[in-house]
C-alpha positions in Angstrom: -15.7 5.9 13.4 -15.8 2.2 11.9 -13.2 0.1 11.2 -13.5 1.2 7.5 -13.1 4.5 7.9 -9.8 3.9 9.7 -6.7 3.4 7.6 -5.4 0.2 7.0 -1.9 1.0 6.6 -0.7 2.6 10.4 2.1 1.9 11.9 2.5 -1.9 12.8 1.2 -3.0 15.8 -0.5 -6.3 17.4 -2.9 -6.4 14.8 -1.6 -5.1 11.9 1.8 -6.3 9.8 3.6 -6.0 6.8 4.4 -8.9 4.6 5.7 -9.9 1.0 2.2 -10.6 -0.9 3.2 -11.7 -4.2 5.9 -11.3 -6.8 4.7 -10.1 -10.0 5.6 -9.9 -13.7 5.1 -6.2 -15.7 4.5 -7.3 -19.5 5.8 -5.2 -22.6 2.7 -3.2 -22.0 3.1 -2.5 -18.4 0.8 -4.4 -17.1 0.7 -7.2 -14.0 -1.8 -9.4 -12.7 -2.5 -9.7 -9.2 -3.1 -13.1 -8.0 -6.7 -14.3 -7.6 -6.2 -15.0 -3.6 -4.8 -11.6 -2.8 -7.4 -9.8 -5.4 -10.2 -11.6 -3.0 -8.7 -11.2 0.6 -8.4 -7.2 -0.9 -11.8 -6.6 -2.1 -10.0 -5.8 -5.6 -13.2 -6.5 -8.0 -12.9 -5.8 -11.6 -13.4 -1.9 -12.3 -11.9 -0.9 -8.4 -9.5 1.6 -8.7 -6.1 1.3 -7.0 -3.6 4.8 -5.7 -0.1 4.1 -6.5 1.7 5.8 -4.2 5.7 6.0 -4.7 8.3 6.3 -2.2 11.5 8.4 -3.7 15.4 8.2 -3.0 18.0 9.7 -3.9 16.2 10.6 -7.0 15.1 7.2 -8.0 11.5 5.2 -6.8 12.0 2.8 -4.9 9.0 1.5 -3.8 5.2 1.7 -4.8 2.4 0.8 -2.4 -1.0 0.4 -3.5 -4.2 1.5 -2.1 -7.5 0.9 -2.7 -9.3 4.6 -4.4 -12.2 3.7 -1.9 -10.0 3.6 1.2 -8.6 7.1 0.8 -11.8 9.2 1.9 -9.5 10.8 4.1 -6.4 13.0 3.2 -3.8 10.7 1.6 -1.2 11.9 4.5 -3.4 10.1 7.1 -3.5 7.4 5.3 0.4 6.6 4.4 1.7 9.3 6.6 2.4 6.1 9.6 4.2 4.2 6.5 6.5 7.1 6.3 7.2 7.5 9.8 7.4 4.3 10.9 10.3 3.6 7.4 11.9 6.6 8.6 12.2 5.5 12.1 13.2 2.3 10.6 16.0 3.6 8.2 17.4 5.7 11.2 17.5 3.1 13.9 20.1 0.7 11.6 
């Protein structure tokens, strides 16, 4: 397996980390641009297709995380399953 068929997104380790990217603005007609430097260290072309994927509590979304279309040729569980674990681990430990 190459290192794009591996997911991007598992759990944090010494290669890998989480930061704040960019803070956006959603318009009247729900859309939001992504800044040109994050759009090119992403790959995000014009026409690329992005999963939202939404994280729910108590009844209410919370977060969205998206994901390149091309990078989910495995099951989407393999690919934000380690988010979940590793928020959950998180959200228990404090």
């Amino acid at each position: 397996m190459d290192s794009t068929d591996e997911p991007c997104c598992s759990a944090p380790g010494p290669t890998g980390r989480c930061s704040l990217e960019a803070i956006v603005t959603v318009d009247e007609r729900g859309q939001m641009v992504l800044p040109k430097d994050l759009r090119a260290r992403a790959g995000i072309r014009p026409g690329c297709k992005l999963a939202v994927i939404g994280w729910e509590r108590e009844g209410e979304t919370c977060c969205l995380t998206l994901i390149r279309a091309d990078r989910l040729n495995d099951p989407v569980k393999n690919v934000v399953g380690p988010m979940v674990k590793d928020a959950l681990s998180d959200e228990v430990s404090t």
